[in-house]
C-alpha positions in Angstrom: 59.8 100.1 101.4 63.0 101.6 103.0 63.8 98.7 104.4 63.8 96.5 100.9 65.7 99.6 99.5 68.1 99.6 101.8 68.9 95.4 101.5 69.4 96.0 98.1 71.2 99.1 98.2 74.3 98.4 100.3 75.2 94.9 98.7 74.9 96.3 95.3 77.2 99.2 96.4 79.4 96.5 98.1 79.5 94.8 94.6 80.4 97.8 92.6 83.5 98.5 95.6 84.7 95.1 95.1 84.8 95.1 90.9 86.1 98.9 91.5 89.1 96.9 93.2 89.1 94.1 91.1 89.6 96.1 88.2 92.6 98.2 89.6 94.5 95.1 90.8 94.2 93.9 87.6 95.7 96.5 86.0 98.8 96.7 88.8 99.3 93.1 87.3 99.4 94.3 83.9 102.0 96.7 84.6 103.7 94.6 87.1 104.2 91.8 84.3 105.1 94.2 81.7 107.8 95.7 84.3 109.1 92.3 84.9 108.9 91.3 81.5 111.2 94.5 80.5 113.7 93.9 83.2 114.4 90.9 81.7 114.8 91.6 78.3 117.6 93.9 79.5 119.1 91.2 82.0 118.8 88.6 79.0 120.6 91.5 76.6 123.5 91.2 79.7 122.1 95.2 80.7 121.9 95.4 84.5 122.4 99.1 84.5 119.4 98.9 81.7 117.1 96.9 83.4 118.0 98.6 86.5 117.1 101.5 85.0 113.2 100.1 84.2 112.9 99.1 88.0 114.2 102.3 89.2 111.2 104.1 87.2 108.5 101.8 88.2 109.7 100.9 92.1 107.5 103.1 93.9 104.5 101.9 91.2 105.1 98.8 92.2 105.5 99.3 95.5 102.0 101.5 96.2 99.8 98.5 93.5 101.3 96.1 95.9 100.3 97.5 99.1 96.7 97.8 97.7 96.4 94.2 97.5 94.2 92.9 100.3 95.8 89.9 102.2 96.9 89.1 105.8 99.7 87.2 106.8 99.6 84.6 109.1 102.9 82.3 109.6 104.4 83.3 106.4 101.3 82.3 104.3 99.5 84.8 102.9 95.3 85.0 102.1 94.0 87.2 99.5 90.6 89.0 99.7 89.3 89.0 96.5 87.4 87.4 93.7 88.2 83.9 92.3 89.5 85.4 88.9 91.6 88.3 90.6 93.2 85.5 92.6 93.7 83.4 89.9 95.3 86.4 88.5 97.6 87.2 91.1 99.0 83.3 91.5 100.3 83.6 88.3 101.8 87.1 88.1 102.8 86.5 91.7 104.9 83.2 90.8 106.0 83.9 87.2 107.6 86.6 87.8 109.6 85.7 91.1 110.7 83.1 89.6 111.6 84.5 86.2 113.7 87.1 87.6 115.4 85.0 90.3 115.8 82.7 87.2 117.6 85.2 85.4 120.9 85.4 87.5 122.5 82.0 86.4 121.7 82.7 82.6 123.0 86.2 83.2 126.2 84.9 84.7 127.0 82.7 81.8 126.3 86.1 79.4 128.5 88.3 81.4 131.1 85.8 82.1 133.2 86.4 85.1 132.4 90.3 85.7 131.3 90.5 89.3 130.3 94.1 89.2 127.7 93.1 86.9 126.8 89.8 88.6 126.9 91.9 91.8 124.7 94.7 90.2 122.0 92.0 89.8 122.0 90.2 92.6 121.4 94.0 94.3 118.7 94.7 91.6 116.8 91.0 92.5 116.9 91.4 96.3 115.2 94.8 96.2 112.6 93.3 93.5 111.5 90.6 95.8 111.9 92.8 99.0 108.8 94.6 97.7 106.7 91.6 97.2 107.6 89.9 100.6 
């Protein structure tokens, strides 16, 4: 009887750990799209200092959700240890907003015009968002 408690037992608590997870890496993706989504509302606006401001509030959030994330890296690829829909999940956040905010500089040049203090700010501002996601 032990026995039969006990193979039922530790997968179930194994389940629970893993939706536990799920469930917090889900949320780090809701505030990590809702950062990025912020940021560039600001850049679009032509507000580095603004947007800067957001990323600045929210780096060390994003830094700590993203270290949580269970992966190795082999080569410069990168697995993920987690359920089909988390992954799911974390393609899209992962991509969409890499992309959006590299995106953002040659838009953000043509709103700002020729001032490379503020072209400068945000190429600062992008190479320390995607340093944390490397």
């Amino acid at each position: 009887m032990k026995k039969l408690f006990l193979s039922f037992f530790f997968p179930l608590m194994l389940i629970l750990t893993a939706c536990n997870n799920d469930k917090e890496i889900l949320a780090f993706f809701d505030e990590w799209d809702n950062t990025t989504n912020l940021m560039l509302q600001k850049i679009e606006a032509g507000d580095v200092d603004g947007a800067r401001l957001i990323f600045d509030a929210q780096k060390e959030n994003l830094k700590s959700g993203w270290a949580k994330i269970p992966r190795s890296r082999n080569g410069g690829s990168s697995k993920i240890y987690m359920s089909s829909a988390v992954k799911k999940r974390y393609d899209e956040s992962f991509f969409k907003n890499i992309e959006a905010i590299r995106d953002s500089a040659p838009t953000f040049r043509e709103k700002v015009g020729g001032d490379k203090i503020k072209v400068e700010k945000l190429q600062n501002l992008i190479q320390e968002y995607r340093e944390i996601f490397r």
